[in-house]
N, C-alpha and C positions, 0 to 999 in steps of 0.2 A: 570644653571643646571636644573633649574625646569621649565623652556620654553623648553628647551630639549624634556625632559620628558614628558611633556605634550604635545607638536608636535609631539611625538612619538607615542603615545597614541590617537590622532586625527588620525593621518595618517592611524594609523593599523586599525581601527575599520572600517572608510570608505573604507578603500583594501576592507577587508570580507563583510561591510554592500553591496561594489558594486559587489564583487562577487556574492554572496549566490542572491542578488536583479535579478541579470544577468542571471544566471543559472535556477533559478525558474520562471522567464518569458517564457524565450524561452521555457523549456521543460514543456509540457503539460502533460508527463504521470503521471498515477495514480496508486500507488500501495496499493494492498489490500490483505489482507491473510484471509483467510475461513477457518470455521471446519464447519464439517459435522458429529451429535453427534447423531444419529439416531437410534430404535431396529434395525433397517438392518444391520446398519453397519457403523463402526468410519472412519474417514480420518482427513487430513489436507492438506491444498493446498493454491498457492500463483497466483496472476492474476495483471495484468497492463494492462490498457488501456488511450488514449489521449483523455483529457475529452474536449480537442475541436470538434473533430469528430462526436459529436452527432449529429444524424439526427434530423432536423426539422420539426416539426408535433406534433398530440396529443400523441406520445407513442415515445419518444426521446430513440433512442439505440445510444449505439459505439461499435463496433469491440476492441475483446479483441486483444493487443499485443503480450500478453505471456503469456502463462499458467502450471502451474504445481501442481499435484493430487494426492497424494500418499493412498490410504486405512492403518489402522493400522494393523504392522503385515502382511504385503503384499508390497516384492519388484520391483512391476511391478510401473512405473509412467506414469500419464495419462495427455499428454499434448495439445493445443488446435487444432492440427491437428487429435486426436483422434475422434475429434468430426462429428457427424456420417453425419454431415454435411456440413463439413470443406469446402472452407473459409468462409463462409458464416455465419458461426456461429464456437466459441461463442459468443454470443454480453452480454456485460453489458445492463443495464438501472436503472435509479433514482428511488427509491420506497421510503416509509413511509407503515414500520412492523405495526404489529398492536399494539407494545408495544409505537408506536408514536415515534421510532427513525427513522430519516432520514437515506438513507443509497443508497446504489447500491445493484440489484440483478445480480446474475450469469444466463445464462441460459446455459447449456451447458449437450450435450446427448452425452453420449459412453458407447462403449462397455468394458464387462468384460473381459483382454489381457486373464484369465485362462479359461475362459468359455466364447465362443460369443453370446452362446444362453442368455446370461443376458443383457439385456438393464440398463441404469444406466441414471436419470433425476435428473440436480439440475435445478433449476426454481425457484426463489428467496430463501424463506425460506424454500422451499420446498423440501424436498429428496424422488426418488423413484427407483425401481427397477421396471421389467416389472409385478409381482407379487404384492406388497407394495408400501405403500406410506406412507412418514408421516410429515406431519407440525410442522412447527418453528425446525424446526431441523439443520438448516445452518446458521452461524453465520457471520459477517462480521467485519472487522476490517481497518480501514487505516492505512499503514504503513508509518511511514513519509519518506522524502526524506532526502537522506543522505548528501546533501550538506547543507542541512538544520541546519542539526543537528551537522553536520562538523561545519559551522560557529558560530551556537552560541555556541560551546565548545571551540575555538578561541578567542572566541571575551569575553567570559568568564574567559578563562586563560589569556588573554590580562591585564584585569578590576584587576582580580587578584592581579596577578602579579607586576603593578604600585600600586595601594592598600599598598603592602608591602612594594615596593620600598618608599612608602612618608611618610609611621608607622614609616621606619628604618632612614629616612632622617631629622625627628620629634625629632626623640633619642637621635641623634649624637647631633644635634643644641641644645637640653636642656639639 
């Protein structure tokens, strides 16, 4: 019973350890969520791009995948086709803030859906409108990958799970 149990317990972890291994090779995208906390003006917004695609040279970009912008208090959503330069932009690229965190910046220009005569510039830390500008005002964040965090909640409830099974198997036999 307890070679069972414990072949059970091998088996399952290597399924998820070769799953989650498998899925996060091949997929190279990168998800990231932004605020934008500025006098102009609040938002929050979500971005992915494949951090293989970076160009090679001294100023490395990638093409974002997918983009989405919302302002607060403002139903209109700004996605990377908005961009006043679309496809071409937006592109990510690697920075170091000046608070010394490593990170990705945004670059990405559009217009205001309620008013076009507003230009709207994020550029790493930067937030501006055609009017303002203001530093450290965009924040960055990594969002992990879901398969990620799918397997080690598996592979968790897994460890669990036997954990208990050999507490109650400990019981019985004493």
């Amino acid at each position: 019973m307890k070679l069972i149990s414990q072949l059970t317990l091998a088996t399952s972890c290597a399924l998820v350890f070769a799953t989650v291994g498998a899925k996060s090779v091949s997929a190279a995208l990168v998800n990231y969520a932004f605020t934008v906390d500025s006098p102009i003006t609040k938002g929050e917004g979500f971005f992915s791009f494949d951090d293989s695609t970076f160009s090679n040279g001294n100023f490395p970009v990638a093409l974002v995948e997918s983009l989405s912008f919302q302002f607060d208090n403002d139903s209109n959503v700004y996605t990377k086709e908005d961009d006043t330069e679309y496809p071409d932009y937006p592109i990510v690229f690697p920075t170091t803030f000046l608070t010394g965190t490593e990170s990705v910046g945004l670059q990405y220009v559009f217009l205001d859906k309620a008013n076009p005569s507003i230009t709207y510039t994020i550029d790493g830390d930067e937030f501006a409108n055609n009017t303002q500008s203001s530093r450290n005002t965009v924040s960055y964040r990594q969002v992990p990958e879901p398969t990620a965090l799918g397997g080690t909640f598996i592979a968790c409830s897994i460890g669990l799970l036997m954990k208990r099974k050999l507490t109650l198997d400990k019981k019985v036999k004493a």
